[in-house]
C-alpha positions in Angstrom: -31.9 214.8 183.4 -34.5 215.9 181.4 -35.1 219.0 183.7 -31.2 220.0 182.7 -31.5 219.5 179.1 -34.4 221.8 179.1 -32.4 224.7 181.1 -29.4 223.8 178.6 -31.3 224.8 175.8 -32.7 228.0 177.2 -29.2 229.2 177.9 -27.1 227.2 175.2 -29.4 227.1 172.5 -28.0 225.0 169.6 -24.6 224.1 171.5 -26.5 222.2 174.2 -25.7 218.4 173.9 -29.0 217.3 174.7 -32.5 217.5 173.7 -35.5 216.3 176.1 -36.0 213.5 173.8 -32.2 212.2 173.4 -32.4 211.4 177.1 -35.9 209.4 176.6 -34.9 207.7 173.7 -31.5 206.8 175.5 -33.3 205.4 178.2 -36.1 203.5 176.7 -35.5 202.7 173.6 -33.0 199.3 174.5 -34.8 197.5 176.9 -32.7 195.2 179.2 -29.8 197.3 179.3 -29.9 198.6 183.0 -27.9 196.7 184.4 -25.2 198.1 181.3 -25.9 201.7 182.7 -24.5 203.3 186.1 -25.8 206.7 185.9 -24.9 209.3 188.5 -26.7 212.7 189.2 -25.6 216.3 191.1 -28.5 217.8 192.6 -28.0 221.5 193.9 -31.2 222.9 195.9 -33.3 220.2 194.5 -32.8 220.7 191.1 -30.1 218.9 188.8 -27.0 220.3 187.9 -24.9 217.4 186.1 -25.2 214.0 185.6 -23.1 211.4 184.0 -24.1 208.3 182.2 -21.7 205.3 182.0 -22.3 203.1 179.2 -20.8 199.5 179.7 -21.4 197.9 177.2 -18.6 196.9 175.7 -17.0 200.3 174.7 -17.8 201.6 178.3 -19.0 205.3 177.2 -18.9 207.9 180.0 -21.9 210.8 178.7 -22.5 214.0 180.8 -24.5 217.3 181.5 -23.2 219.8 183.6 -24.9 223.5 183.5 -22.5 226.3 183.0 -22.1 227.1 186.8 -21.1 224.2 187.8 -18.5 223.0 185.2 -16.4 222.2 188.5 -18.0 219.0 188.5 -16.3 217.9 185.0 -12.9 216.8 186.9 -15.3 214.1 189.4 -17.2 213.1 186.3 -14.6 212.3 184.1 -12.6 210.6 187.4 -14.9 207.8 186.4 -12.2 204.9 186.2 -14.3 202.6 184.5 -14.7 204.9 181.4 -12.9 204.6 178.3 -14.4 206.9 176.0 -15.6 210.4 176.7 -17.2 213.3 174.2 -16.3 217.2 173.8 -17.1 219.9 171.2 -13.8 220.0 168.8 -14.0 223.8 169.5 -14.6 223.5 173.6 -11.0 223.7 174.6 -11.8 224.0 178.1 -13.4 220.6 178.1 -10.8 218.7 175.6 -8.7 219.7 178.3 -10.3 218.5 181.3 -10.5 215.3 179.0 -6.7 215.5 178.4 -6.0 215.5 181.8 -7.8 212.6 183.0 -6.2 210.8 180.0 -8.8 210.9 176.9 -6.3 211.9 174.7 -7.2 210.1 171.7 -9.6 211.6 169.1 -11.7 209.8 167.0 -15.4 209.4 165.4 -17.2 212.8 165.0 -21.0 213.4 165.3 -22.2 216.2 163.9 -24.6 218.6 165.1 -26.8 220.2 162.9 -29.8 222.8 163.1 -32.4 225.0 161.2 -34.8 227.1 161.8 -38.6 226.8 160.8 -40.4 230.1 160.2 -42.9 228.7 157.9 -43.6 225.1 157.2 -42.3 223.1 154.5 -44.6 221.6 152.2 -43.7 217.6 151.6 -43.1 216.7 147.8 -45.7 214.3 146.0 -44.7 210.6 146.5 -44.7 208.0 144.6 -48.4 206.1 143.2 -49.8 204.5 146.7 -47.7 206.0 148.9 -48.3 208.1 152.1 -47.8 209.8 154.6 -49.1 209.6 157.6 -47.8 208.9 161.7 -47.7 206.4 163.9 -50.7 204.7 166.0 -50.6 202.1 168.9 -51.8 199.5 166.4 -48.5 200.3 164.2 -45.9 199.2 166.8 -45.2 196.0 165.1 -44.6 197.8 161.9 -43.2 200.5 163.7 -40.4 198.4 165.4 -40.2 196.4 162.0 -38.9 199.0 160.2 -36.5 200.7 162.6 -34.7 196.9 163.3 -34.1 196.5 159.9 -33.2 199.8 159.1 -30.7 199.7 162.7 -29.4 196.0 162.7 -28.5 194.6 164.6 -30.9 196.2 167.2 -32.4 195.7 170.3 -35.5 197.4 170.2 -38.5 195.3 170.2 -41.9 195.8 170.8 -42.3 195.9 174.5 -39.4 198.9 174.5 -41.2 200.7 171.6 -44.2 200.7 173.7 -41.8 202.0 176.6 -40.6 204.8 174.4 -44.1 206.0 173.3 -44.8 206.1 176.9 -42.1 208.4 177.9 -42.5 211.9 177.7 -42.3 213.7 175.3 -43.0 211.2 172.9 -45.8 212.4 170.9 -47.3 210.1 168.0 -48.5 212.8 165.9 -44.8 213.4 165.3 -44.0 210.0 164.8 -43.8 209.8 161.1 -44.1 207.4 158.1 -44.3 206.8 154.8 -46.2 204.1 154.1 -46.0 201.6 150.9 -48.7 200.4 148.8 -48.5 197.1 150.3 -49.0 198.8 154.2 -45.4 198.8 155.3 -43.6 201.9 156.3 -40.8 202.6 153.7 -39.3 205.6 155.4 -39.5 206.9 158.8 -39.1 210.0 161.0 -39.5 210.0 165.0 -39.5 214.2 165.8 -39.2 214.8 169.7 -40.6 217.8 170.8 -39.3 220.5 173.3 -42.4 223.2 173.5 -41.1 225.0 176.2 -37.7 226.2 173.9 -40.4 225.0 170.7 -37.2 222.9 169.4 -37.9 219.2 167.7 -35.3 216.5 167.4 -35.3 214.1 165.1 -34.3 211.1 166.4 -33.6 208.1 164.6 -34.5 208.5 161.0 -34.4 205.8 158.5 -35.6 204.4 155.2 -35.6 201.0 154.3 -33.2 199.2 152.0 -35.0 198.4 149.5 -36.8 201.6 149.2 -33.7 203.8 149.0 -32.9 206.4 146.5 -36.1 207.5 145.9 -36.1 210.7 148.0 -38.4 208.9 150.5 -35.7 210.0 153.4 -36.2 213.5 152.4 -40.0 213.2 152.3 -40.2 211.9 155.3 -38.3 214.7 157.1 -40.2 216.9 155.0 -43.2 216.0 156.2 -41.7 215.6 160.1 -40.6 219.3 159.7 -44.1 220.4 158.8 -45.8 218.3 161.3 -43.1 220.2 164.0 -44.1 223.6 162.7 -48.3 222.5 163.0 -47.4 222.1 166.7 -45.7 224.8 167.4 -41.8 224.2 167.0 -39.4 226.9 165.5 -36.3 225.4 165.2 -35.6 221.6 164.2 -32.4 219.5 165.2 -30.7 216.7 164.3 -27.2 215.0 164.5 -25.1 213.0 161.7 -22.1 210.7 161.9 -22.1 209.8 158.2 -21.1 211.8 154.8 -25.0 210.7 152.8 -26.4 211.3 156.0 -25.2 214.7 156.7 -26.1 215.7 152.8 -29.7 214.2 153.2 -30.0 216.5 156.7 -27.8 219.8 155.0 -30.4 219.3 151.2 -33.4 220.2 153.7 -32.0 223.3 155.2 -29.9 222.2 158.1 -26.4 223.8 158.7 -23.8 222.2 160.9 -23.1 224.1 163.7 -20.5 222.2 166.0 -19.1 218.5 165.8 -19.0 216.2 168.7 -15.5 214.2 168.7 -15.4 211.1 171.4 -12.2 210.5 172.8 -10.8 207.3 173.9 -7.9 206.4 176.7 -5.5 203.3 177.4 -6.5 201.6 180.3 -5.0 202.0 183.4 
């Protein structure tokens, strides 16, 4: 899976729907949740060519990559009968139809995809008096894990699946980023996944916490995630937002949206 979202990106550039590190995240982050998941994969000559990912859990989300040459596969994929929510570009016609006709008829939430580019790197604003930044250590997992469930609740990452995700590749913890408070907690943080073979860097999640908001901490932090990505060698920086603030915090720091992501829902059969 990861394989495809590499070649995607080769040939796709910012239209491809993943990023190495949405499919870790995905698959790491919620611990427990296998038995949720029925995931399916096309192999062609030993390589991947599509794959879909059936989320059932309580929404019952059908996810999918297919490579250009092999959009064929889209009417088996979307034959999924247990699905009752599916995704397409608001501007891929060919694939809003394919949804129509197995029955995904019914638009609704849009995520939006947004990139920009990173030719020189950004140098983070001052913080506040005793704050910092700095990234992420396998002593900080607690704190690490703190953060993001109280930034995400309700969430079901815990500590054991945090030390899941930092094993997966590519999680890198010198682009896992924080700022920290005076009193040692992260107020803000940033995970940025890297892709060096296409030198791309996803953010994914971001968050500050409540009671540090409004501060400009979110835009440090991604400040200071951007320049980290550029130190190692990324070009280009991605990341997607489903929410008005969130798509202004992302679109103040340079990033344009390129494409939106609708999900489409059906009746059941």
């Amino acid at each position: 899976m990861q394989q495809l979202a590499l070649e995607q990106r080769r040939l796709l550039g910012p239209r491809a729907l993943w990023h190495v590190g949405d499919v870790a995240w995905g698959l790491r982050q919620h611990e427990g949740r296998e038995d949720e998941w029925r995931i399916r994969l096309w192999v062609e000559d030993g390589r991947v060519v599509a794959w879909s990912w059936l989320k059932q859990d309580g929404r019952d989300r059908l996810e999918h990559d297919v490579h250009p040459q092999h959009l064929h596969l889209l009417e088996e994929i979307l034959a999924e009968p247990a699905a009752r929510v599916a995704f397409a570009y608001e501007d891929d016609a060919e694939l809003r139809a394919a949804l129509a006709r197995h029955g995904f008829t019914q638009p609704g939430q849009a995520m939006h995809y947004l990139a920009r580019d990173l030719a020189e790197p950004p140098e983070p604003p001052q913080l506040p008096d005793g704050f910092r930044y700095r990234t992420v250590g396998a002593d900080d997992v607690p704190e690490r894990v703190s953060i993001h469930r109280e930034v995400w609740a309700p969430s079901r990452v815990t500590e054991s699946s945090y030390v899941r995700v930092r094993a997966e590749w590519p999680y890198r913890e010198s682009l896992d980023c924080v700022v920290e408070a005076p009193d040692g907690r992260f107020a803000a943080y940033c995970l940025c996944w890297p892709d060096d073979e296409n030198r791309v860097g996803e953010f994914e999640p971001v968050g500050v916490r409540a009671e540090f908001r409004r501060r400009g901490l979110g835009a440090a932090v991604c400040t200071f995630a951007l320049q980290r990505l550029h130190e190692e060698g990324g070009r280009q920086a991605i990341v997607y937002c489903a929410t008005a603030p969130a798509c202004a915090l992302y679109q103040s720091l340079g990033f344009r949206i390129h494409a939106s992501l609708v999900e489409y829902s059906r009746l059941p059969q």
